[in-house]
C-alpha positions, 0 to 999 in steps of 0.5 A: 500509549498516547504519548509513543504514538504522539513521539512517532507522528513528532519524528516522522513530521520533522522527517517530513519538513526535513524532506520538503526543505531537500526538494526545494534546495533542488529545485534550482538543479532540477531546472537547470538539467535538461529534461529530455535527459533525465526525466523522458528516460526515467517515467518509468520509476513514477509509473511504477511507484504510483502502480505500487502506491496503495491504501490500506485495502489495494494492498489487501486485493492487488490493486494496481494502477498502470491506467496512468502510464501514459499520462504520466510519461507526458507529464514528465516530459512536459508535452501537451497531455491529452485526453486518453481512456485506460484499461488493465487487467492483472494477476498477483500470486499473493493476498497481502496487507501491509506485507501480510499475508496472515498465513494464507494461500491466496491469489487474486485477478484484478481489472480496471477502467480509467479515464484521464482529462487535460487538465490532470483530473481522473478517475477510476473503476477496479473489481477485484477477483480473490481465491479466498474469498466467498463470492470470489469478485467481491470487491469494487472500487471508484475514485477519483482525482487529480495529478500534476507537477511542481517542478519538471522534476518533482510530481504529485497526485491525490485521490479519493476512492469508495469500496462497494463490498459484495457478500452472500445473501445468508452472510450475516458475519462479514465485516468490512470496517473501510469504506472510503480512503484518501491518499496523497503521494509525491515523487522527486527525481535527482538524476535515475534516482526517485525518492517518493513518499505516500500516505492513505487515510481509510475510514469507514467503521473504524480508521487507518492510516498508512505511511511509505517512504520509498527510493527507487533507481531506474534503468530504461533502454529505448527502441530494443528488439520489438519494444519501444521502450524497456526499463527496470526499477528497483525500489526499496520502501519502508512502511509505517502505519496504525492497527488494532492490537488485542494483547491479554492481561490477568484479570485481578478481580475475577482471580481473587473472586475464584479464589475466595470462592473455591480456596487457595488449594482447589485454586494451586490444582486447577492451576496445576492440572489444567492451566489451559481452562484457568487461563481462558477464564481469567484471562482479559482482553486488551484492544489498544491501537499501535503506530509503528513500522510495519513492512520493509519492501524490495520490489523489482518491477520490469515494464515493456511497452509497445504502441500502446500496450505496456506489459510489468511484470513485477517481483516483490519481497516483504519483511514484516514488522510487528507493531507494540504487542502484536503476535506475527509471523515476521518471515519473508514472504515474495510473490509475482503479479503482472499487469496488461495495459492498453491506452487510447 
């Protein structure tokens, strides 16, 4: 187990250098082009990665983070940037995690607060609304952070978030095993292409960490019917990540005490008669922690702006993947959600 997990960290931390080695190969490119070409039509595909960029749990509610629209647009125009304040709201037709939806039928609403300095520090507030859940608002979260650039053509950002969970009174069961997350995520642009990777570290109770290697294309016209600005973002991603896995193995010891107990025969027809009570008795639970691919991605999102709304729509298709020993449903699964923004 230690050592398949050791080999996939080796694999993706060469894959990582090798991708750190391309950007800095084209970083001479990059400053050759002229920005206003490239990078002022294509904002659009950082925005919607960043808006589409989650820890472990802004998968779980939604979350989305159009607040930076503006910012980011500036940073990769390379104009003055300055001080501005963010509010949305949002709707998702699906709960997922990692792509999973665990075969519930749930949607959720989401609002949020941000405000941005100058100097590329952040922060935010969400809530979180969720049809599946008793009380139905019962999540919050607060971050903070930092975004900028290192090249005209190549982005980056980092935040750290606290989750504030709301329950019951009389709810002594919830469990709520992350509290806090970290991530980081960069973006390079090479023409209308942008390749992006991100990482979240959650931790609380327990840890886990998620992984997403994303490629984008961006279609943006400018100055349309009653719009300032449309564009079009197709992506492809891949995400890899850790979770608990409970697999169940045949418990020796307590099969050879049933049998020196009750006898072989008395043994041979319980196991014949009622294999269900056999197996719920000798049957021993195994809890090991598994790395590995766990969702492919195809997600559309389409973005219409004006002065200072901006409106996405966005359509998502998953494919999961079953980490070592995890039983999933591993069909396709889609669903819509939409973003309202308004910045001044």
């Amino acid at each position: 187990m230690t050592s398949n997990w050791h080999n996939t960290a080796l694999v993706f931390a060469l894959a990582l250098s090798g991708f750190c080695c391309f950007l800095l190969s084209q970083s001479a490119y990059a400053q050759k082009t002229n920005p206003s070409d490239t990078l002022s039509t294509e904002y659009d595909s950082l925005l919607n990665d960043y808006l589409l960029f989650d820890s472990l749990l802004l998968d779980e509610l939604t979350s989305d983070s159009t607040s930076f629209f503006q910012m980011l647009d500036d940073l990769m125009d390379g104009k003055y940037i300055k001080s501005s304040v963010n509010l949305r709201v949002g709707y998702s037709g699906k709960i997922s995690n990692a792509g999973r939806t665990l075969g519930i039928d749930q949607y959720g609403f989401s609002a949020g607060a941000s405000y941005y300095h100058k100097s590329g520090v952040f922060v935010d507030a969400s809530s979180f609304w969720n049809s599946d859940q008793v009380p139905s608002t019962n999540t919050i979260i607060l971050g903070a952070g930092y975004m900028g650039n290192f090249t005209t053509n190549w982005s980056y950002w980092g935040s750290y978030e606290h989750y504030f969970y709301t329950t019951q009174e009389d709810d002594s069961l919830s469990y709520f095993p992350f509290t806090n997350a970290l991530n980081a995520s960069t973006l390079y642009y090479l023409k209308k292409f942008g390749f992006g990777l991100d990482y979240s570290f959650t931790f609380g109770e327990e840890n886990a960490h998620r992984i997403r290697a994303n490629i984008g294309y961006n279609i943006s016209i400018k100055d349309w019917w009653v719009f300032d600005r449309i564009s079009i973002n197709p992506n492809i991603s891949m995400l890899l990540g850790n979770a608990s896995v409970i697999t169940w193995t045949l418990d020796i010891d307590r099969t050879k005490e049933l049998i020196q107990t009750y006898g072989w025969r008395w043994f041979r027809n319980l196991k014949n008669n009622n294999p269900a009570l056999l197996a719920a008795y000798l049957a021993s639970p195994v809890d090991s922690n598994e790395f590995g691919i766990m969702n492919y991605s195809f997600f559309v999102p389409l973005s219409l702006s004006k002065d200072k709304f901006t409106l996405m729509v966005n359509y998502t298709l998953n494919k999961p993947v079953a980490l070592p020993g995890e039983s999933l449903d591993t069909s396709f699964n889609n669903y819509l959600s939409t973003t309202l923004m308004y910045t001044f």
